[in-house]
C-alpha positions in Angstrom: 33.5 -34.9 -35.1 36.8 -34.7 -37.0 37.3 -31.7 -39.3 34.9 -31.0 -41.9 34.4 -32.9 -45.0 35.5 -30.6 -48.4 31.9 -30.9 -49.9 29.3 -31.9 -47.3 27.6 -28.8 -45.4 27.3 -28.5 -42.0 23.7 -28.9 -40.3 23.4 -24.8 -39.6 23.8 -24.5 -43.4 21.8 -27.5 -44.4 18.8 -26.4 -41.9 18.9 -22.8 -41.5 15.3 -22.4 -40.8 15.6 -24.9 -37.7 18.7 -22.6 -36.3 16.6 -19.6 -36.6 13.2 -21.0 -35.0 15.6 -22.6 -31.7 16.8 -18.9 -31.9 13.5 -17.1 -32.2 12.2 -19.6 -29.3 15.4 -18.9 -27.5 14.6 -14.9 -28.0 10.7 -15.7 -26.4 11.4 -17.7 -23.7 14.1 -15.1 -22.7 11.1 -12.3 -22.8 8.9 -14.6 -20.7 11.5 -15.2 -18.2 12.4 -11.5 -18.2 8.4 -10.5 -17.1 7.9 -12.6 -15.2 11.2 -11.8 -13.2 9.4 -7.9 -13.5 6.1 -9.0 -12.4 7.4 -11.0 -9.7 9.5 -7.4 -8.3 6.2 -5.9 -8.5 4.6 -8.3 -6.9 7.2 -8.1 -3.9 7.7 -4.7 -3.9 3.8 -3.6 -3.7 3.8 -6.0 -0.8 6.9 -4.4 1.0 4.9 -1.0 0.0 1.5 -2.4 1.9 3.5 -3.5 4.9 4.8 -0.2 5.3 1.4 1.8 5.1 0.0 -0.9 7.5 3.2 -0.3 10.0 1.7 3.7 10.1 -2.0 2.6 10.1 -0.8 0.3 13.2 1.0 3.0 15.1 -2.2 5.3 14.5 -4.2 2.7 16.3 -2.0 2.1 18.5 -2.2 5.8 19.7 -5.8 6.0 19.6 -6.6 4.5 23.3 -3.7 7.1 24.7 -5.8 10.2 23.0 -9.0 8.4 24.0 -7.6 8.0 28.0 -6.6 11.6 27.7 -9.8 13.1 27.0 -11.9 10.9 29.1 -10.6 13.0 31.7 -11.4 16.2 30.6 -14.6 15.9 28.4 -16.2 12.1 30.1 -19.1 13.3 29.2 -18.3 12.5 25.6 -18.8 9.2 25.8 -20.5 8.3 22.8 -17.5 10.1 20.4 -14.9 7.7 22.6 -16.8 5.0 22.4 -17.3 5.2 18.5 -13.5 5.7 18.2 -12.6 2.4 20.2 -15.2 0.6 17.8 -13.9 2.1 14.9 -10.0 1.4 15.6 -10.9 -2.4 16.5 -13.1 -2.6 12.9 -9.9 -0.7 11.3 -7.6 -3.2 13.0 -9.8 -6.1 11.8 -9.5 -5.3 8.4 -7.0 -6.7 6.6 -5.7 -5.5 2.9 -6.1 -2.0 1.3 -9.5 -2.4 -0.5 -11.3 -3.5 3.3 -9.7 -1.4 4.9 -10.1 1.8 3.2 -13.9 2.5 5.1 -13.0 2.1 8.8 -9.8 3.4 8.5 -11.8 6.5 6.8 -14.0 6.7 9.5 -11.6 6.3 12.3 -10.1 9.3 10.6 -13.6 11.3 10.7 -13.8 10.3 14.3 -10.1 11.6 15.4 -11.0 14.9 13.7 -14.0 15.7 15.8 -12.0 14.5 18.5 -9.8 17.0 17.8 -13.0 19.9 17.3 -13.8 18.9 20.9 -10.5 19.7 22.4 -11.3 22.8 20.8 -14.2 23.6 23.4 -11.7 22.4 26.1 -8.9 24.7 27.0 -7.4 22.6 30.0 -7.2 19.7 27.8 -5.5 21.4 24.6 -3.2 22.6 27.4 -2.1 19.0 28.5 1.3 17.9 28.0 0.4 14.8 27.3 -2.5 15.2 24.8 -0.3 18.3 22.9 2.9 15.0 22.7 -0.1 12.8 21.1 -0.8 15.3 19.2 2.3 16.2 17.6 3.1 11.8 17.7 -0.5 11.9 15.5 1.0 14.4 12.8 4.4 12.8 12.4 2.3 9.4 11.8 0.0 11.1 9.7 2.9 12.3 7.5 4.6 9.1 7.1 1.6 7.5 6.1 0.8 9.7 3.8 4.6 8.8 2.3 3.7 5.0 2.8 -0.1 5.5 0.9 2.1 7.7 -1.8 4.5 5.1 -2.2 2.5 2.0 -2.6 0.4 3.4 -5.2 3.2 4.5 -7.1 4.1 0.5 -7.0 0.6 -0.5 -7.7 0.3 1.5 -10.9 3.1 0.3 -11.9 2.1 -3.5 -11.7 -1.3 -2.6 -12.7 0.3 -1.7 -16.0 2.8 -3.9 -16.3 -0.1 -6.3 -16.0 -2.5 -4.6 -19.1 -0.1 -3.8 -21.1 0.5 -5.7 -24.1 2.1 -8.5 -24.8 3.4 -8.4 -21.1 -1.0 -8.9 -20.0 -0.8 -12.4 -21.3 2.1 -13.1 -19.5 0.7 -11.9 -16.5 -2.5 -13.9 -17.7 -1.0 -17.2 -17.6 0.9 -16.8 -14.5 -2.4 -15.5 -12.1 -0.9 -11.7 -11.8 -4.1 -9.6 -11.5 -4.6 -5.9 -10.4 -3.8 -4.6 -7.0 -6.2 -2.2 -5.2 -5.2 1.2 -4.9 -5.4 2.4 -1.6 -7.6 5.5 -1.8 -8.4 8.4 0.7 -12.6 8.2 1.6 -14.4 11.3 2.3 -13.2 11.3 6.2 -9.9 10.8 5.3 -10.0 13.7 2.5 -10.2 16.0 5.4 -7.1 16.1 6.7 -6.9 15.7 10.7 -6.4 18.8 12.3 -3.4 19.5 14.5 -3.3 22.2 16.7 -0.5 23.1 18.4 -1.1 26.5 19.9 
């Protein structure tokens, strides 16, 4: 490896088209490193996105058998409505990822709004401090879930198209990245639950 001979060519110059294809193949792998890296964030940061709807979904449920106690003691005679509601937030709990979960929670949400209709008919209820606290404790958790739902299907799109678009889908092809499920409002939950405060 002492200093060139005058008259022989170095190897770049004698085999330019090898240079270029280690280069082009250096240029690819680079790519494929590079999406992967992406769809791996995605990956990550739609399951950091799910854990934070499922923390709101939780402290929803979690509040359900306080409303439920409430009104057993002004409207007991309601006891099909209750009872639907503790089934419903067990099958909601049960549930696990946002495609299952999507119908009881929906549901659970249909059930806490006529909850909320039958306060109506019940003045010394809607009068309780304690059910007014759940109350307003419902709509702050109902507006950070709607944040959380907001958020993770902001991520979700975006690995949904990371993962179609091309050349990143064959990428995502060879590797097993596939589609995440949106998580979607059902008819219930497109009815927002009412709050009444006054």
């Amino acid at each position: 490896m002492g200093a060139p001979v005058p008259g022989e060519e170095s190897f770049v110059l004698q085999h330019p088209a090898a240079w270029l294809m280690i280069a082009v193949a250096g240029v690819i792998v680079g790519w494929v490193i590079a999406v992967y890296n992406r769809l791996v964030s995605l990956r990550v940061r739609a399951r950091n996105a799910w854990a934070d709807v499922d923390v709101q979904l939780k402290r929803r449920y979690d509040l359900v058998p306080n409303l439920v106690a409430v009104v057993q003691g002004y409207a007991s005679h309601e006891k099909s409505l209750l009872e639907d509601i503790a089934r419903l937030r067990s099958e909601a709990i049960a549930a696990d990822g946002p495609a299952v979960r999507e119908g009881p929670d929906g549901q659970l949400t249909g059930a806490l709004q006529s909850l909320f209709a039958l306060a109506e008919a019940y003045p010394e209820l809607r009068a309780d401090a304690s059910f007014r606290k759940l109350q307003e404790q419902l709509a702050d958790i109902e507006d950070n879930l709607q944040y959380a739902r907001r958020y993770y299907n902001a991520v979700v799109r975006d690995m949904n198209t990371a993962t179609e678009v091309f050349p990143q889908n064959m990428v995502a092809a060879v590797f097993g990245f596939r589609r995440l499920p949106y998580f979607q409002a059902g008819d219930e939950e497109r009815r927002a639950v009412e709050v009444d405060l006054g």
